[in-house]
Structure formats: structure tokens, C-alpha cells
Steps between C-alpha positions, in 0.01 A plus 500: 500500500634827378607741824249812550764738460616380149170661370576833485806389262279294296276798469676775437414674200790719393850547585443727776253302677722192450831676676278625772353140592911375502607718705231413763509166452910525565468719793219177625814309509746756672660674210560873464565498107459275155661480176351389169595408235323321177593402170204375216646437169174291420268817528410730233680742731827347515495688851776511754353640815652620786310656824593549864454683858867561549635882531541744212873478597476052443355577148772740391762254632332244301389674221907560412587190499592287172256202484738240555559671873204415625476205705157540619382402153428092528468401111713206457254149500644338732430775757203363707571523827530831721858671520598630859618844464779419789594214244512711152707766715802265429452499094445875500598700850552830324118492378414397881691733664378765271126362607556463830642899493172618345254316793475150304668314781433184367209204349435228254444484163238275354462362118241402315470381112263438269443249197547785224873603613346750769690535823456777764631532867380673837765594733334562848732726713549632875652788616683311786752247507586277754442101617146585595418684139668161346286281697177680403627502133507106483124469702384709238648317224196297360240771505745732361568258208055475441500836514723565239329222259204657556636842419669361185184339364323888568758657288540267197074541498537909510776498239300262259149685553665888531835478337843737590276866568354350826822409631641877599187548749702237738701737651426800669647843552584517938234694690711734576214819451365306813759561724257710807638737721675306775704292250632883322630606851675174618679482142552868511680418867737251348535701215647768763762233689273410758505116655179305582533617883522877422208532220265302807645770742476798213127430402402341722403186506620133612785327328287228388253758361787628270651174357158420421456834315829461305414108399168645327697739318734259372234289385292808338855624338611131405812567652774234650583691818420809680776711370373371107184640626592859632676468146217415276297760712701765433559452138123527480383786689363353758705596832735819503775409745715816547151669680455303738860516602520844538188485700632246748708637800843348461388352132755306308614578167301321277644204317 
């Protein structure tokens, strides 16, 4: 009998309704991000697709890479089993330590192929390392590998019925325009030099209160680390750093 939460896989009707059921269905089994990636020679598309929920600063990593430098992608045949990340580190640790760097601490990569020549792979991917992250990795391992069968036979069905066009709705711009008033001012703070301890003290508000602030902004930004996101935020208007420094008594020089 098919698990209830494989249906809103099997349903999904576009590309943007298909990423969105992946990434809850990977965060069901503990994981922060996913990876796809799809090849279909038998379709009238011919498509390669390629979605995620990693940070902006994953895809440009990725996105200059030659193809041959990308481990993640699973097309060989014999390739039917799931690949520990803490395993494939040893074939490629440059590409790993590069992840790992940008928030991808580490995950497993499942394959799946098709009768026509069609292959396709779902990496699922924590932003922790560690024995425990491991241990969950390998309980997860089976409904990981459904999932991504079930996700494979969704694409190949899109890209036959809609063709190439529907594949660039898969991956949206960060919410950054959402970032609400609390979020500005702690980014603005680190912007300005000032540690976790001193933006609680500054505001104020608890500790806890402001990591949780800055993790929503990294998310909304689709940044790797706080200091990507104070980056990212600048560059787009959203927080103006040198003001609140001069405000502050004792304020930093702004970074």
C-alpha cells in the first residue's frame, strides 16, 4: 500500500508544486535541503532538469562547474543503491568541502533509471554533520530511496505531457522582499560588528530571540551563513549598516 505522504508527489501538477511537496516530504525525514537532478532522452523534450532548496550561494557554486565535476549526478546503470555523502567525500573532497563550506554538511544520493535510457538522482542533505546526522541518514535510507522513485516517475510524466517551458517555474527567486522588521535590524547589527550577545543587549531582546531572527533571514535570502546574509542584504537594499552604527553608543565600524 502506497504511504499517505507519497500523494502529494504523485499529484503534483507542475514543477512548482512538485519541488514544494519534496522538500516537505525530505524535511518528514530530517533533511534541511534536496538536489535533483533528471535526465529524459525518451521524451519529446529531451529535458534535463535540475531543481533544489539549497542557497543562492550552492547554485552558483554548482552552476560553475563543468559537468563531469559533479558527483551528485547518479547516471551510470549500475548505480542503484544510495551513495553516503561521508563515503563519496573520498572520490571528490574538494566538491565536499566546498559543500560542506556553503551549509551542505553532508547526505545521500539516491538513483533511479528508467527502461528508455532515463536516469535522475535526489540527493537529500543536512546542514549538520556528525555520528548522530550519519545515523539518521542510514534510518532514512529506504523512504528516501521511494521518495525519489516516486519523484522521478512525476517528472518524466510533466516533461512528456508539458515539455522544456514548464521546467524554469521549479525554482524560485529567495523571499527576500519578505524580510519584516526585526530580521532588517538584527542583520543591520551584524552588519555593524556586533556579536549575537550585544545585538540581544542593543535591541533588546533574548539571545535566542536573535539567532532565531538571523536563521529566517538566511532562509528568506538563501544564504549559507549569517555573514552571506548581511551580504546578500546589503547588495539588495534591504538593511543600511553604516546607520545603525553611528546610532549605537560605542558602534563598531561596519564590516
Amino acid at each position: 500500500m502506497r504511504p499517505r505522504w507519497l500523494k502529494s508527489v504523485e499529484g503534483s501538477g507542475s514543477f512548482a508544486q512538485l519541488r514544494s511537496a519534496v522538500e516537505a516530504n525530505a524535511a518528514r525525514f530530517g533533511f534541511r535541503y534536496f538536489i535533483y537532478h533528471g535526465c529524459f532522452p525518451g521524451t519529446r523534450a529531451g529535458a534535463n532538469v535540475h531543481f533544489d532548496n539549497c542557497p543562492e550561494s550552492w547554485r552558483e557554486f554548482y552552476r560553475a562547474l563543468d559537468d563531469g565535476d559533479r558527483p551528485l549526478r547518479l547516471r551510470e546503470p549500475y548505480e542503484v543503491t544510495p551513495r553516503l555523502w561521508s563515503q563519496m567525500a573520498q572520490l571528490a573532497p574538494g566538491f565536499f568541502e566546498a559543500a560542506r563550506r556553503l551549509g551542505l554538511a553532508t547526505g545521500a544520493t539516491h538513483a533511479v533509471h528508467g527502461p528508455r535510457g532515463e536516469w535522475s538522482s535526489v540527493s537529500f542533505v543536512k546542514d549538520r554533520d556528525g555520528m548522530r546526522a550519519e545515523y539518521e541518514i542510514r534510518t532514512a535510507l529506504a523512504g528516501c530511496q521511494l521518495l525519489a522513485s516516486y519523484v522521478h516517475d512525476s517528472v518524466g510524466r510533466m516533461v512528456e505531457e508539458r515539455g522544456r517551458e514548464s521546467i524554469v517555474v521549479a525554482q524560485p527567486a529567495p523571499d527576500a522582499g519578505d524580510l519584516n522588521e526585526r530580521e532588517r535590524q538584527v542583520l543591520t547589527w551584524a552588519a555593524a560588528g556586533k556579536t549575537t550577545a550585544e545585538i540581544a543587549s542593543l535591541m533588546p531582546i533574548s539571545k535566542r530571540t536573535v539567532i532565531f531572527h538571523l536563521s529566517n533571514a538566511r532562509r528568506k535570502l538563501g544564504a549559507a551563513n549569517s555573514r552571506h546574509a548581511v551580504t546578500r542584504a546589503i547588495s539588495l537594499g534591504l538593511i543600511d549598516a553604516r546607520s545603525e552604527a553611528r546610532r549605537a553608543p560605542g558602534g563598531a565600524e561596519p564590516v
